[in-house]
C-alpha positions as CSV (number, residue, x, y, z in Angstrom):
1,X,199.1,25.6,-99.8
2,X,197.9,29.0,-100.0
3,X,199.8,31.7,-102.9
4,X,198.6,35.4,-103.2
5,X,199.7,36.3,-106.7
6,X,199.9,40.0,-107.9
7,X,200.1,40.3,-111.7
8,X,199.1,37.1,-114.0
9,X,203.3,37.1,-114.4
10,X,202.8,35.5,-110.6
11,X,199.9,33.4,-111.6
12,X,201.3,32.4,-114.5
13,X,204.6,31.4,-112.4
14,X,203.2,28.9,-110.1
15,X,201.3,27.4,-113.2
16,X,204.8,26.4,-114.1
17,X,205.8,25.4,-111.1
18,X,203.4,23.0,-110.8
19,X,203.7,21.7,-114.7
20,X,207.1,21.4,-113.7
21,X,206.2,19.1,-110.9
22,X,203.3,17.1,-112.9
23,X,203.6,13.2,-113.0
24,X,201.6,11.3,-115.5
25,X,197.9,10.0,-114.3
26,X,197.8,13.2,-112.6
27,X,194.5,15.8,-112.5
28,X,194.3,18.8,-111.7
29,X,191.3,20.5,-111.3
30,X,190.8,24.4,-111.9
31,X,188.3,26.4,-110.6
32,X,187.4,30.0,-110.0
33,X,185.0,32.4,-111.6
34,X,185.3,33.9,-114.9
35,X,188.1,36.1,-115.7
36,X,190.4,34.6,-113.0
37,X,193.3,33.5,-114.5
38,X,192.6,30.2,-115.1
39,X,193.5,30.2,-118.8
40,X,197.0,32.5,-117.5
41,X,197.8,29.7,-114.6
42,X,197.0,26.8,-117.5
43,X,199.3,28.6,-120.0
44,X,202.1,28.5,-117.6
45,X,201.4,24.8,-116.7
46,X,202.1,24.3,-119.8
47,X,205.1,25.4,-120.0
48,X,206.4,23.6,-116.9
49,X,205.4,20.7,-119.2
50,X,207.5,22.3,-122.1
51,X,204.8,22.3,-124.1
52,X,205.5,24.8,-126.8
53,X,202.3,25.5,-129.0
54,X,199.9,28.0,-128.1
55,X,197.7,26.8,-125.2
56,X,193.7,28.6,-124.8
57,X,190.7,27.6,-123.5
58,X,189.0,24.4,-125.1
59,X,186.0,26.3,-124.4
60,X,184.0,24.8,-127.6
61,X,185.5,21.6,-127.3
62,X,185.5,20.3,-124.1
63,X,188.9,19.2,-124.5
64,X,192.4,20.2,-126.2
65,X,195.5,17.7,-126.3
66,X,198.7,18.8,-126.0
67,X,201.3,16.3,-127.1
68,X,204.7,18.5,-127.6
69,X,206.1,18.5,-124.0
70,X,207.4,16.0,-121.6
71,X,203.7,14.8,-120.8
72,X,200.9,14.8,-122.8
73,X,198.1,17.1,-121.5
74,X,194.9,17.4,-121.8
75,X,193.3,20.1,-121.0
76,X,189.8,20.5,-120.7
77,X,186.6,23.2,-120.1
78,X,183.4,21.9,-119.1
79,X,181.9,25.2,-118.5
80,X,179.7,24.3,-121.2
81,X,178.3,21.0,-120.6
82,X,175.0,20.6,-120.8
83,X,174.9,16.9,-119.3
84,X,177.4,15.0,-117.9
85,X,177.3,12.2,-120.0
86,X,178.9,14.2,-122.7
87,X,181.9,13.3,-121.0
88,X,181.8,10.2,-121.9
89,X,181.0,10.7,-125.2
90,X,184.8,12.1,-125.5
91,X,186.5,9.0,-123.6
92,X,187.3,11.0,-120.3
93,X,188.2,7.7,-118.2
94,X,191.1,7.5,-121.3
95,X,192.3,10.6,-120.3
96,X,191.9,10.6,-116.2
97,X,193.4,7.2,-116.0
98,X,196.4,7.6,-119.0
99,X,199.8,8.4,-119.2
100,X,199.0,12.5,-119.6
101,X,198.3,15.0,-117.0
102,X,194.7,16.6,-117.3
103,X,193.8,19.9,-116.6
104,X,190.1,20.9,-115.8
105,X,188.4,23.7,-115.6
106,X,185.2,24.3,-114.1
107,X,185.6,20.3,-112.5
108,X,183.0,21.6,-109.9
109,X,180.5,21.0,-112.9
110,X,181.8,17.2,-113.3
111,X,182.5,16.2,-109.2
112,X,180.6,13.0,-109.7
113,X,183.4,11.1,-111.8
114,X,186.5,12.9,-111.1
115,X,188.8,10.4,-109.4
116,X,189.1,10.2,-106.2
117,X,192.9,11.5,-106.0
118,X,193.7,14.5,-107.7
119,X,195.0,18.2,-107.0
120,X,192.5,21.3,-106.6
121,X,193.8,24.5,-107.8
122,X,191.1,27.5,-106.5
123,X,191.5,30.9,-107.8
124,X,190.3,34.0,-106.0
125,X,189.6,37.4,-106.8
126,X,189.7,40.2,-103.8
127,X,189.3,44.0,-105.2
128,X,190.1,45.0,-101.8
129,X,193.7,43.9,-102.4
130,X,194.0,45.2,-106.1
131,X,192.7,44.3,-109.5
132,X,195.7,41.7,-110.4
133,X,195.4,40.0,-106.8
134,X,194.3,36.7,-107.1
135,X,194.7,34.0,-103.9
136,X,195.3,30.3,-105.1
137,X,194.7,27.8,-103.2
138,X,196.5,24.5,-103.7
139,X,195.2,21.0,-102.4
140,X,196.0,17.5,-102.6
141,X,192.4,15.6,-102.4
């Protein structure tokens, strides 16, 4: 599937719609460049999960649990990882195979031991289009 989106309002709206959709065990993995709307389309996944506290980018911390909505999620950044077996240092089969939903950014970084179903959520600038215009595409791996 294949959404243009005009404002982050848009962005953040199919963020919801997917939350809202979200079963546990499932991933998601985020990608685009920086300053995307990655952070706006997670923010609105959230709420489709009813989470209620405030929801930013882990960027420090590889991860950030959310436990306040219908699912846990776990969201995580691994912009910053250095190696990947820092992700095993923070339990990431736990959290890939558990009850939650996780969110990833950056999961290009991290291919190797992603599972081998998940969802892949691309996010695409195009200046040509406008400065808001961001293309996401949506696909079930």
């Amino acid at each position: 599937m294949i959404k243009e989106s005009f404002c982050p309002e848009e962005t953040y709206a199919l963020g919801k719609s997917l939350g809202e959709a979200a079963k546990p065990g499932d991933v998601i993995c985020l990608n685009g460049d920086l300053g995307v709307g990655k952070t706006v389309f997670t923010q609105g996944f959230a709420d489709g999960l009813a989470i209620t506290e405030p929801v930013n980018s882990p960027t420090f911390t590889i991860v950030q649990e959310y436990h306040d909505g219908r699912l846990p999620l776990y969201h995580f950044d691994v912009y910053r990882i250095g190696d990947i077996s820092e992700m095993d240092e923070v339990g990431y089969e736990d959290y890939f195979f558990g009850e939650g939903v996780c969110l990833i950014e950056w999961s290009n970084l991290i291919e190797e031991i992603l599972p081998d179903h998940m969802t892949s959520v691309t996010i695409e600038k195009d200046l040509q289009k406008g400065f808001d215009y961001r293309k996401i595409t949506v696909e079930e791996i």
